[in-house]
C-alpha positions as a Markdown table, in Angstrom:
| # | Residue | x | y | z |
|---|---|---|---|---|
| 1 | Unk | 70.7 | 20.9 | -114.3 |
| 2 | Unk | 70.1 | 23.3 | -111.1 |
| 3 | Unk | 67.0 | 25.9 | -112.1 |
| 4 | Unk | 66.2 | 29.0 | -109.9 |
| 5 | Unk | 62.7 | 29.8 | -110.7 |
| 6 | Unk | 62.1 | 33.0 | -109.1 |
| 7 | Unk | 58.2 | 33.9 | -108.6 |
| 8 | Unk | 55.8 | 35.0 | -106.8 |
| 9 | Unk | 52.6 | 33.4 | -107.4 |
| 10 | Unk | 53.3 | 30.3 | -105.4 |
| 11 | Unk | 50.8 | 28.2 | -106.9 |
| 12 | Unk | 52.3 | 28.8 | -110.2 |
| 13 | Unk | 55.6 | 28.5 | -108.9 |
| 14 | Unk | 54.6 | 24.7 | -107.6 |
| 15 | Unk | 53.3 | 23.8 | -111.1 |
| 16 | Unk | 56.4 | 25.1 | -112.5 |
| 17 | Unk | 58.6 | 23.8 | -110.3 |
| 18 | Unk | 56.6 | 19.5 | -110.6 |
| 19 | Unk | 57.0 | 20.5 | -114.5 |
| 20 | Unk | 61.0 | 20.9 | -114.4 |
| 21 | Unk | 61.6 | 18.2 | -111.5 |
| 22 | Unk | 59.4 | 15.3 | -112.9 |
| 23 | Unk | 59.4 | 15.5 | -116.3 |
| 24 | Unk | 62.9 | 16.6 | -116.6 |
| 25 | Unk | 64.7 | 15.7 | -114.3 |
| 26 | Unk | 66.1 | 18.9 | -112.7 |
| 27 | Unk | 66.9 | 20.2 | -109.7 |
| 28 | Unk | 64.4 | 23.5 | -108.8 |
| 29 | Unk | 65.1 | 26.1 | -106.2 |
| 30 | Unk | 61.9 | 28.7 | -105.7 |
| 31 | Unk | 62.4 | 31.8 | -104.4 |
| 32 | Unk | 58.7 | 34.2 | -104.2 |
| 33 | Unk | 60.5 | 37.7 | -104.5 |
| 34 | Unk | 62.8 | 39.9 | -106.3 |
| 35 | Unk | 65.2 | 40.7 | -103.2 |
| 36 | Unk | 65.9 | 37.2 | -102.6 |
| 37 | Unk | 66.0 | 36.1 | -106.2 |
| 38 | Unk | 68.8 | 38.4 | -106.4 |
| 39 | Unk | 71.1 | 37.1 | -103.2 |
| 40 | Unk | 70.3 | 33.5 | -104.1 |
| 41 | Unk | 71.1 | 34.2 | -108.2 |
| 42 | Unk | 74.7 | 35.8 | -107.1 |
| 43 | Unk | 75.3 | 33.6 | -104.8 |
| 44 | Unk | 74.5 | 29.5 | -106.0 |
| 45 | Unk | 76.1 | 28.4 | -109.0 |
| 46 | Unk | 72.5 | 27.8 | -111.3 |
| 47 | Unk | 72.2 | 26.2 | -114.8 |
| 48 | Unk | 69.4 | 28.8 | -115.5 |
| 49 | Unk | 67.2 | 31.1 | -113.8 |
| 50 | Unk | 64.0 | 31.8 | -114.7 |
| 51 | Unk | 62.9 | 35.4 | -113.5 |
| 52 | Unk | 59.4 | 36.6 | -113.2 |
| 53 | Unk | 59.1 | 40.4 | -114.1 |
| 54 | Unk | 56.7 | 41.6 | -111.7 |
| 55 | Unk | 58.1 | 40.3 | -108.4 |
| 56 | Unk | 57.5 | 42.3 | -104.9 |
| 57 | Unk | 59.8 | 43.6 | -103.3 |
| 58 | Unk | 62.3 | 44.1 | -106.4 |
| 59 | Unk | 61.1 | 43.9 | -110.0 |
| 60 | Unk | 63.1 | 40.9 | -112.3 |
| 61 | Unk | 64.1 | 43.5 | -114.5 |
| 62 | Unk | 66.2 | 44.8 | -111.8 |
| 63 | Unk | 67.5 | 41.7 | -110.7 |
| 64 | Unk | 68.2 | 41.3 | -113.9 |
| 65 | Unk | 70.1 | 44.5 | -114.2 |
| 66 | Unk | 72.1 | 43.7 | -110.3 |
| 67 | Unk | 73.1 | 40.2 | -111.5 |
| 68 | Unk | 74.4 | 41.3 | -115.1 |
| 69 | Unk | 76.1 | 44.5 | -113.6 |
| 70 | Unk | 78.2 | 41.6 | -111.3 |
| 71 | Unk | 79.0 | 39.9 | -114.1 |
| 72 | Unk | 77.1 | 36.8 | -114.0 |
| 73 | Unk | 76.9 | 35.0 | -117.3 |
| 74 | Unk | 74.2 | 32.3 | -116.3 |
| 75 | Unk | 71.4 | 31.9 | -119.0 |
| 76 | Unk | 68.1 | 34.1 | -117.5 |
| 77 | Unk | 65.2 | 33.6 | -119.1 |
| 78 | Unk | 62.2 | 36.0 | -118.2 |
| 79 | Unk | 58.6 | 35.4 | -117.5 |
| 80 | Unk | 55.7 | 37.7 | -118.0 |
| 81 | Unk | 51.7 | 37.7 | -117.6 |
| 82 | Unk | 52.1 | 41.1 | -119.7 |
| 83 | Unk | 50.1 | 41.7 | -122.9 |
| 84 | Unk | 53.1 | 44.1 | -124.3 |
């Protein structure tokens, strides 16, 4: 499968990234923020993405939002270091 994890603490990202690639096998793009999770999510054809909520420059929720309002249908699942 071909993953775009999207965020922005890199170390995080890295462990994230070794997690999916090693142990199973994907294929992992990284991207640190929201603006350029967004161009790279309409733009490859991913498997997933996985999509940090609190990115800078443009929140997940709102890339969320962009990517859904053009109609993409690829699985997104969200990541949060939120209590609520």
């Amino acid at each position: 499968m071909r993953l775009l994890l999207v965020e922005d603490e890199k170390k995080l990202a890295a462990f994230i990234k070794k997690g999916l690639e090693k142990k199973c096998g994907h294929a992992v793009d990284v991207i640190h923020d929201g603006e350029e999770g967004l161009i790279y999510g309409g733009a490859v054809d991913y498997d997933l993405i996985i999509l940090d909520i609190m990115l800078p420059r443009r929140s997940g929720l709102s890339v969320l939002r962009e990517l859904r309002r053009k109609g993409l249908k690829t699985p997104i699942l969200l990541l949060t270091a939120k209590t609520t």
